[in-house]
N, C-alpha and C positions, 0 to 999 in steps of 0.2 A: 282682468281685474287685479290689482295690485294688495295682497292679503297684508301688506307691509304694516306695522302700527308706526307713525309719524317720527318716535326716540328712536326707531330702530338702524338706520344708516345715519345716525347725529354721533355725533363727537362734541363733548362735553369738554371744554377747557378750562381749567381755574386759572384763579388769579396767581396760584403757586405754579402752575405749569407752564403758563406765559411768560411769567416769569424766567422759570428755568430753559426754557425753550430758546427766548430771547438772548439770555446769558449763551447758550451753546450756541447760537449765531455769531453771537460776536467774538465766541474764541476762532469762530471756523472765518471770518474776516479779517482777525486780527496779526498783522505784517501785512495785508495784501493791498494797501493801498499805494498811489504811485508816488508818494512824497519820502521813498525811505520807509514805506511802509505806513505810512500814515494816509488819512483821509482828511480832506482839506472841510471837508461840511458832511452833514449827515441830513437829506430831505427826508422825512415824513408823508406817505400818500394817507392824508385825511381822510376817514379817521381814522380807520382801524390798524394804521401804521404807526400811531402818537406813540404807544405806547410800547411797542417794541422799540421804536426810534430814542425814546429816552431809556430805557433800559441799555441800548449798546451803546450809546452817546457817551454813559456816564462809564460803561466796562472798557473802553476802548478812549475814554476821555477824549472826548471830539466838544470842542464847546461851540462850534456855529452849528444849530440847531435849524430848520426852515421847514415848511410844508409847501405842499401843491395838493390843491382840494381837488378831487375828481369826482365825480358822480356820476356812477354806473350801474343802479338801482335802485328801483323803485317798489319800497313794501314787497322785499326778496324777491321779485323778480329780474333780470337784468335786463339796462335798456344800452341804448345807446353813450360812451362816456364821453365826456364834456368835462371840461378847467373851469372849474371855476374861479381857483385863485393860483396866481403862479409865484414860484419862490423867488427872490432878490436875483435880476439876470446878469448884472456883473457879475453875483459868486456862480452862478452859475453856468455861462459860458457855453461849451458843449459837454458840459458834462464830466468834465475829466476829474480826477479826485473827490469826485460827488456819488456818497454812499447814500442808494434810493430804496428806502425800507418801506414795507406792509405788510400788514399781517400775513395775508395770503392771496393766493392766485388761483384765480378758478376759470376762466375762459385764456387769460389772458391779454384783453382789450385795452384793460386801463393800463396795465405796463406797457402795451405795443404804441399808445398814445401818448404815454411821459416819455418811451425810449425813442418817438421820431424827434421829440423835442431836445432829448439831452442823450444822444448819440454814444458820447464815449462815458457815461455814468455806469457804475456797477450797482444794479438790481439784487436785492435781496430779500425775499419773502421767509418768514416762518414755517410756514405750512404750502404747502405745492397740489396741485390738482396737475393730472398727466397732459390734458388740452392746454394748460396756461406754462408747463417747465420750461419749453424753449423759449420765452421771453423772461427767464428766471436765470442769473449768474450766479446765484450762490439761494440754499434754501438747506432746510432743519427736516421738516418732515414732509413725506410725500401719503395725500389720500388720494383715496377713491373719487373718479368726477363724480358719484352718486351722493358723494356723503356730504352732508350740510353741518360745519362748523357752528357749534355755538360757544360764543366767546361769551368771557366773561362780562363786557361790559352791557352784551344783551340781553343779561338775563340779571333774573330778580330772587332774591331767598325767600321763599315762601311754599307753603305745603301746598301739594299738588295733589287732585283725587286719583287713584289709579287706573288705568285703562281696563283694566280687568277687574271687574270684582270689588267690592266695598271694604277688604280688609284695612 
């Protein structure tokens, strides 16, 4: 039996940490692209890559912006990932000067799935899970595969009762 209370392996991220999180990604990418140091486009893996992806867009000033929708979860479970929308494939190509951001990596799958498709693209997540690093080229913070991210944009400000006790 698991005595765990549900907050207790969660990681709570604000919108000020994502932030800043975001920002230290993109100094840790910045010179490393192959144009002189620059990146020709920056992909987006929807959704939860939007917003790190406009975050280093704008500190790294990359102005071709794109996504590739993946979905590999279902009501926090993981299933199987599937495209459902793919980025512009001329800019595309194999990937070369194409910076592929997400929030984070937790098995894996979805970036083994963008990275059959765009080969020479450099991979960059925020947050790393230890099963999904090796499909990960560049990343900010490495958790626990136990621990369940809650981002900011899925979560809501409102009073909560406590698990313990009515104080």
């Amino acid at each position: 039996m698991n005595d765990r209370l549900p907050h207790e392996k969660g990681f709570h991220v604000s919108w000020d940490q994502i932030h800043r999180d975001s920002r230290a990604l993109a100094w840790r990418l910045d010179g490393k692209g192959p144009d002189d140091g620059a990146w020709k486009a920056i992909v987006a893996i929807t959704r939860g890559g939007m917003a790190p992806a406009m975050i280093i867009a704008r500190e790294l000033d990359v102005r071709t912006v794109d996504t590739i929708s993946v979905k590999s979860y279902d009501h926090q479970a993981q299933s199987q990932a599937v495209v459902l929308k793919s980025p512009d494939k001329e800019m595309m190509g194999d990937g070369t000067g194409i910076l592929v951001i997400d929030d984070l990596v937790d098995s894996g799958k979805t970036l083994e799935l963008v990275r059959e498709l765009y080969p020479n693209a450099h991979f960059a997540t925020v947050y790393a899970k230890p099963t999904g690093e090796p499909q990960v080229d560049t990343f900010v913070t490495g958790v626990s595969q136990d621990t369940w991210i809650f981002f900011p944009w899925d979560m809501a400000l409102q009073y909560v009762e406590p698990y313990r006790g009515k104080d």
